[in-house]
N, CA, C and O atoms as a DFTB+ gen file, in Angstrom:
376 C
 N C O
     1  1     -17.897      18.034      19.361
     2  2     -18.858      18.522      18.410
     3  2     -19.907      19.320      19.177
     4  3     -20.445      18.826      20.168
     5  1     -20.211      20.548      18.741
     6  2     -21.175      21.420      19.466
     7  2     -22.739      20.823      18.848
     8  3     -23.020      19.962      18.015
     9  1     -23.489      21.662      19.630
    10  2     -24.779      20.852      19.571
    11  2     -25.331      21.361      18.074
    12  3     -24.927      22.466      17.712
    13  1     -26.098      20.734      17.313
    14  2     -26.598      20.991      15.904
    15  2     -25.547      20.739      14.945
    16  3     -25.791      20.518      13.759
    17  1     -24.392      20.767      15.431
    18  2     -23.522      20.035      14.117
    19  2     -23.629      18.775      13.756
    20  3     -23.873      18.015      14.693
    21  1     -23.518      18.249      12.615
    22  2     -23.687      17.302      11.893
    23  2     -22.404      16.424      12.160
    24  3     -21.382      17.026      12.490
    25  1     -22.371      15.069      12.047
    26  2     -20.674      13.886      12.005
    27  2     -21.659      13.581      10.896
    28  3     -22.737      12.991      10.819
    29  1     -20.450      14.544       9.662
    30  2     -20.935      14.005       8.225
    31  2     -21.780      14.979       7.093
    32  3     -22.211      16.115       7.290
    33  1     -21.861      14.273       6.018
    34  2     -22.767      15.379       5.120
    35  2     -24.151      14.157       4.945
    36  3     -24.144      12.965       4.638
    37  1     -25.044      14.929       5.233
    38  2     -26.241      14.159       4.538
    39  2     -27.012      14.726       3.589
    40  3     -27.004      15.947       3.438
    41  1     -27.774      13.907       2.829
    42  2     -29.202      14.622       2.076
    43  2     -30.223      15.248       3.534
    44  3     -30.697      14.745       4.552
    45  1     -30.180      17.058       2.687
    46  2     -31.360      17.765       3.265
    47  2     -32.790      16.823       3.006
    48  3     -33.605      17.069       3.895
    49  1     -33.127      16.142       2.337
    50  2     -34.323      15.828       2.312
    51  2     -34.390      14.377       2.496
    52  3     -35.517      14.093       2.901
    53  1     -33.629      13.313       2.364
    54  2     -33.755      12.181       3.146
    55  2     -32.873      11.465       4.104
    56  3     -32.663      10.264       4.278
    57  1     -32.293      12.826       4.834
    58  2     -31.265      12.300       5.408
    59  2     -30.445      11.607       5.135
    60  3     -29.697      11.344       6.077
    61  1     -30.049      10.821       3.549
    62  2     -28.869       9.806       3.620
    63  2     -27.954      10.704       3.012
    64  3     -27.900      11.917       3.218
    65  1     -27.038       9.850       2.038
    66  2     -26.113      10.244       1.370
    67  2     -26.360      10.912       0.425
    68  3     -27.030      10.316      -0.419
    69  1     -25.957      12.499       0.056
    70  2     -26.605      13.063      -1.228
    71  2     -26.071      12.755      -2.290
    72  3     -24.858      12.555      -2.226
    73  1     -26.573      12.642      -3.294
    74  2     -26.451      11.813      -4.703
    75  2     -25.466      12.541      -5.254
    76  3     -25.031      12.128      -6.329
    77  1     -24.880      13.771      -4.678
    78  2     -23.129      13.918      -5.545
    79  2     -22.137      13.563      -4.693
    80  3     -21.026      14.062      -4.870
    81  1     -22.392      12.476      -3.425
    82  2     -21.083      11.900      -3.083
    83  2     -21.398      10.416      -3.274
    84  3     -20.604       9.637      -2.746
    85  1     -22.294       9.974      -3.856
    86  2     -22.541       8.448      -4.501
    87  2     -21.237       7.944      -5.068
    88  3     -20.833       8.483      -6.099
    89  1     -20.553       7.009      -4.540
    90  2     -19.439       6.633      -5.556
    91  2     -19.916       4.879      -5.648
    92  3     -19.010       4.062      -5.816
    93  1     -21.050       4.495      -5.555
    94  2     -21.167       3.299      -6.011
    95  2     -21.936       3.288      -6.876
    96  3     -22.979       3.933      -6.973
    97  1     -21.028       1.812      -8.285
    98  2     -21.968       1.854      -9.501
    99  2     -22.381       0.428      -9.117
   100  3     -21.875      -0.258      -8.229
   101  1     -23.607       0.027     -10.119
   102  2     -23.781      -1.056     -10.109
   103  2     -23.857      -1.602     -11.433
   104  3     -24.484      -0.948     -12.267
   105  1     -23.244      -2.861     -11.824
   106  2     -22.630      -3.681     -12.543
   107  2     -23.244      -5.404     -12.479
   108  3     -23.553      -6.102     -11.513
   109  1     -23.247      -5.643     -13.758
   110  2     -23.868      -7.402     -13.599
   111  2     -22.493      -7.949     -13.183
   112  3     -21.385      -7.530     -13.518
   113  1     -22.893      -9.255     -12.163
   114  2     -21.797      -9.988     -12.133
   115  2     -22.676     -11.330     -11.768
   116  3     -23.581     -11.492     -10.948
   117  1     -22.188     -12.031     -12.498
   118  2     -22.723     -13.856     -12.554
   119  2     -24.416     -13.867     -12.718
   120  3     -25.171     -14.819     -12.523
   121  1     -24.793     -12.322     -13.192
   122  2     -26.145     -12.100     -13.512
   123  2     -27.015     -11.812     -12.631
   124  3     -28.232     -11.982     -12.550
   125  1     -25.929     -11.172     -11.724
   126  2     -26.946     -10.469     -10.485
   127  2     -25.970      -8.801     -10.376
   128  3     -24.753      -8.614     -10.383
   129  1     -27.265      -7.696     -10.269
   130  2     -26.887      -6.643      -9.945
   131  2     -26.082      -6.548      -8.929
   132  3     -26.393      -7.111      -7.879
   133  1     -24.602      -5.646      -9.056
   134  2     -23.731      -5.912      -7.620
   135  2     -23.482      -4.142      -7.708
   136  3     -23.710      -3.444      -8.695
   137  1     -23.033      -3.753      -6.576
   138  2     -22.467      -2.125      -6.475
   139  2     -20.938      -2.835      -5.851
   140  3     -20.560      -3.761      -5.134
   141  1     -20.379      -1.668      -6.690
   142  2     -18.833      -1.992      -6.818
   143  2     -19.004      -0.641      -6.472
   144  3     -19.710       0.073      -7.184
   145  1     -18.154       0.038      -4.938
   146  2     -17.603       1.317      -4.728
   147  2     -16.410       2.131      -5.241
   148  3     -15.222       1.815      -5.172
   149  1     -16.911       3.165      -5.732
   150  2     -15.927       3.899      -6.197
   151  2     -15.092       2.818      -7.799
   152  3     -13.885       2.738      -8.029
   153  1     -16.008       2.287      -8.456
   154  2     -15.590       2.153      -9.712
   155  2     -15.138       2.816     -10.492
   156  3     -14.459       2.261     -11.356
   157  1     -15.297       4.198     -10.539
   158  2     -15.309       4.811     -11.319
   159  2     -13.684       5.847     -11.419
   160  3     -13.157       6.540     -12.289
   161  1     -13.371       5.474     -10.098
   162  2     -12.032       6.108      -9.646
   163  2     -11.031       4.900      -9.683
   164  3      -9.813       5.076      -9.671
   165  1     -11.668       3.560      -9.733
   166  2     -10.280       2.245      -9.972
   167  2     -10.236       2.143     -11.371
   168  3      -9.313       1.529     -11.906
   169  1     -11.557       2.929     -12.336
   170  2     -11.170       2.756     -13.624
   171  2     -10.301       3.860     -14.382
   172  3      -9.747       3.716     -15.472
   173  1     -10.301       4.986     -13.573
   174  2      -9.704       6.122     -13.678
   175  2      -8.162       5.418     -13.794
   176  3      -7.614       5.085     -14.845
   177  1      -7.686       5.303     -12.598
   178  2      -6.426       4.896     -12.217
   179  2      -5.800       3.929     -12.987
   180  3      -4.640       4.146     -13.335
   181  1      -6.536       2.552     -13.429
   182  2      -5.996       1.941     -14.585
   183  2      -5.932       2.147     -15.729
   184  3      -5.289       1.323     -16.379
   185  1      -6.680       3.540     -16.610
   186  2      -6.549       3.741     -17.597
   187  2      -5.129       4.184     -17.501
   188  3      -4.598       3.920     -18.580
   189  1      -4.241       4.768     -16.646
   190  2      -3.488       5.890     -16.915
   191  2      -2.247       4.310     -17.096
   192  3      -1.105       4.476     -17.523
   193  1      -2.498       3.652     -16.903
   194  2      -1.406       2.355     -16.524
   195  2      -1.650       1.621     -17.969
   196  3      -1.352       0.427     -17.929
   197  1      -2.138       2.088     -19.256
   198  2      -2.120       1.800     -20.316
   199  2      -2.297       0.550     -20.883
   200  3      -2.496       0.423     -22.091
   201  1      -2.249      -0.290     -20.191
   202  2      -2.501      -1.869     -20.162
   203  2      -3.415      -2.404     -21.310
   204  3      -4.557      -1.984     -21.495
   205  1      -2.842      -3.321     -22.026
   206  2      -3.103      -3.756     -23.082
   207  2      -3.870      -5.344     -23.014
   208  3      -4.816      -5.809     -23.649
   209  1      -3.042      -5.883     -22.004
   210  2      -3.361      -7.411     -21.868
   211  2      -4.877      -7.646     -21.228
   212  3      -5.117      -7.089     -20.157
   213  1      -5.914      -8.466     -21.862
   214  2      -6.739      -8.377     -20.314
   215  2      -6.546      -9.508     -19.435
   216  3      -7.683      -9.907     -19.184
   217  1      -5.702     -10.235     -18.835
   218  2      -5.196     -10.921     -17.681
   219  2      -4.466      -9.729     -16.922
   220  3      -4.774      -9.387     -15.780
   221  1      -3.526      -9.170     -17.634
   222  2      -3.185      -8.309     -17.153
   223  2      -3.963      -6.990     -16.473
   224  3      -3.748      -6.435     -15.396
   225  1      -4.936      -6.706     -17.505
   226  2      -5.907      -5.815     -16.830
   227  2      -7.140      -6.308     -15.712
   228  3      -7.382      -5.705     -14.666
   229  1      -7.612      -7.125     -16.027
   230  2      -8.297      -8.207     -14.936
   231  2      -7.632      -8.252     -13.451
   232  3      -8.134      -7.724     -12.459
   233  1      -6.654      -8.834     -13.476
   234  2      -5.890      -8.470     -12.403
   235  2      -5.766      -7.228     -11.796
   236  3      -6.265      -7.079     -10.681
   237  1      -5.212      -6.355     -12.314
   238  2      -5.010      -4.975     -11.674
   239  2      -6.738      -4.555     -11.599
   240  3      -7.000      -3.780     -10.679
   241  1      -7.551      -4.853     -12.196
   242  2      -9.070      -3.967     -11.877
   243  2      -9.116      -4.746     -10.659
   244  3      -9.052      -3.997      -9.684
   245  1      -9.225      -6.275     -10.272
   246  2      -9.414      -6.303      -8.960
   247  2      -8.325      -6.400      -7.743
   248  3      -8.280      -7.017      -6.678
   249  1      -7.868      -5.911      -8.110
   250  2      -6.561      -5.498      -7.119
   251  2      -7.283      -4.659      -6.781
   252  3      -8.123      -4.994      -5.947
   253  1      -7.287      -3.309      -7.231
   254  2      -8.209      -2.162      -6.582
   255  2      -9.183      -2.281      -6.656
   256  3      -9.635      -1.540      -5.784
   257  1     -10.336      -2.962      -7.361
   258  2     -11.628      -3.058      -6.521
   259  2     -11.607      -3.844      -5.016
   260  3     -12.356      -3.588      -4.073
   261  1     -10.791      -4.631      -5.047
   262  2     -10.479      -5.731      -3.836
   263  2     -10.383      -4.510      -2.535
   264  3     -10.974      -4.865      -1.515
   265  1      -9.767      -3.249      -2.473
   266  2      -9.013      -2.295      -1.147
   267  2     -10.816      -1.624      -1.063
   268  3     -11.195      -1.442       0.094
   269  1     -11.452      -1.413      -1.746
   270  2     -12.861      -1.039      -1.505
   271  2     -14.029      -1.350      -1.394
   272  3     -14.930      -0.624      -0.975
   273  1     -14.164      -3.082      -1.968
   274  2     -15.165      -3.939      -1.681
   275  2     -14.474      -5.392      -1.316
   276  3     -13.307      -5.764      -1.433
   277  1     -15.665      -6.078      -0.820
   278  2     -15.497      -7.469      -0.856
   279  2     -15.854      -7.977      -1.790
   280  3     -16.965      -7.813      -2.292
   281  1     -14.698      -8.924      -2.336
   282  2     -14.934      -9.683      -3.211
   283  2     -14.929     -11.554      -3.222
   284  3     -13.924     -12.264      -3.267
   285  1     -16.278     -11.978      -3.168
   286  2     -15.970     -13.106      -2.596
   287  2     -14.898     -14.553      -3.053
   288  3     -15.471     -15.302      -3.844
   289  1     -14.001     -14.835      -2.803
   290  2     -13.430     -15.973      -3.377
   291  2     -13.700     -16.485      -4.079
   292  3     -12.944     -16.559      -5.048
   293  1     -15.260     -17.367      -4.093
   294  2     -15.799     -18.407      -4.992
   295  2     -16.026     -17.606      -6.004
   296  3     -16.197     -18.276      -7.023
   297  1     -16.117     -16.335      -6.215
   298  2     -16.985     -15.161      -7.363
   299  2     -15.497     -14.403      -7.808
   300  3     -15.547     -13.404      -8.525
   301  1     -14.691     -14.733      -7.520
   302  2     -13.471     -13.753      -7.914
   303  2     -13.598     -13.603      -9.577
   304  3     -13.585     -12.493     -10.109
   305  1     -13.715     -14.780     -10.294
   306  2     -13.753     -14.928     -11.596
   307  2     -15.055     -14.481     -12.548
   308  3     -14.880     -14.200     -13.733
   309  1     -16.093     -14.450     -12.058
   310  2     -16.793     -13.715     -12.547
   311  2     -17.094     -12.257     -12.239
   312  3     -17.858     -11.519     -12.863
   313  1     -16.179     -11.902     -10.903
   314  2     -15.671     -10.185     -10.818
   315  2     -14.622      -9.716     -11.865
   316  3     -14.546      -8.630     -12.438
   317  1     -13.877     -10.760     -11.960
   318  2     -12.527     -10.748     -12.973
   319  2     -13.289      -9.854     -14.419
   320  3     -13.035      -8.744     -14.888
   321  1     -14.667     -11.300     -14.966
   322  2     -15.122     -11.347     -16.311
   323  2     -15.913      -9.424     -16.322
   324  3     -15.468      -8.473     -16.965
   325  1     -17.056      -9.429     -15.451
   326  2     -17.769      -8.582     -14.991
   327  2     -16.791      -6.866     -15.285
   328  3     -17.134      -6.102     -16.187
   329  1     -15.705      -6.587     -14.413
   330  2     -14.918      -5.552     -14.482
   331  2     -14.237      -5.153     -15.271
   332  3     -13.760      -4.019     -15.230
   333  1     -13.921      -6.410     -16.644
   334  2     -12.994      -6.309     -17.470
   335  2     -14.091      -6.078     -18.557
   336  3     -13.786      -5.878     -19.732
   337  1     -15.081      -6.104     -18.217
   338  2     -16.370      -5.966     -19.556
   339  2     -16.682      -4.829     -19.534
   340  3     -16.797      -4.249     -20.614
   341  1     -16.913      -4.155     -18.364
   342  2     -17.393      -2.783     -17.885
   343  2     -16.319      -1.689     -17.756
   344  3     -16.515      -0.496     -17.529
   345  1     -14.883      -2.462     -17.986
   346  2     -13.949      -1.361     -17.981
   347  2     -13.991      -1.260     -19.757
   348  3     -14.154      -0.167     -20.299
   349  1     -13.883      -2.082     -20.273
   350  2     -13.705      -1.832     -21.669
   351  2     -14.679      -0.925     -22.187
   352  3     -14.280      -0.176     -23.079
   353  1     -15.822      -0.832     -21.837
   354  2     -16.890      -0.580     -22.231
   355  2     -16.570       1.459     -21.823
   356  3     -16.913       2.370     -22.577
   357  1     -15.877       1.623     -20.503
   358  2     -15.831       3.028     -19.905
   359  2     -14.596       3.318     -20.723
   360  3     -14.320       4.504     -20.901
   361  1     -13.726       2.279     -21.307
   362  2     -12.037       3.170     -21.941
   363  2     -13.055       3.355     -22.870
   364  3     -12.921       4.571     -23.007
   365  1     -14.363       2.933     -23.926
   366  2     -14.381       2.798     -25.219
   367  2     -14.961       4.582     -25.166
   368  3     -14.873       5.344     -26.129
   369  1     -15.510       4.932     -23.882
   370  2     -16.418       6.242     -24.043
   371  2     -15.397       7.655     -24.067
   372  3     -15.771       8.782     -24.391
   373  1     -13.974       7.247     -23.619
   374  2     -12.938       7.906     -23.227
   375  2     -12.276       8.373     -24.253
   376  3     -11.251       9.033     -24.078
């Protein structure tokens, strides 16, 4: 890397991440604000998988939230409740 180049894109004005590569939302889970990364692209992907059941859909939302966040064991089930509330809620706007 030559000198003055950047490793990465940042915000011109606060140096972090600029707010159009944000891919984390945040979502209640067990009644605490959580950021789930890139939600918005695991809800993408399961809409197209048409899924009707929600065990069935529960499952597959944290299958792929699982490859991009941690999800803790003891909390799996209220990630389960949490993702399947907030996905319904994003097919209903669709």
């Amino acid at each position: 890397m030559s000198e003055g180049e950047k490793d990465g894109n940042y915000c011109s004005i606060c140096g972090g991440i600029p707010p159009d590569r944000i891919t984390t939302k945040r979502i209640l889970i067990d009644g605490k604000e959580t950021g789930i990364d890139h939600l918005d692209f695991v809800f993408d992907e399961v809409k197209k998988l048409n899924l009707e059941n929600n065990a069935v859909l529960t499952e597959e939302l944290l299958k792929r939230v699982k490859v991009f966040n941690y999800v803790p064991t003891r909390k799996t089930a209220e990630y389960g409740v949490a993702l399947l509330g907030e996905y319904r809620k994003f097919a209903d706007m669709k």
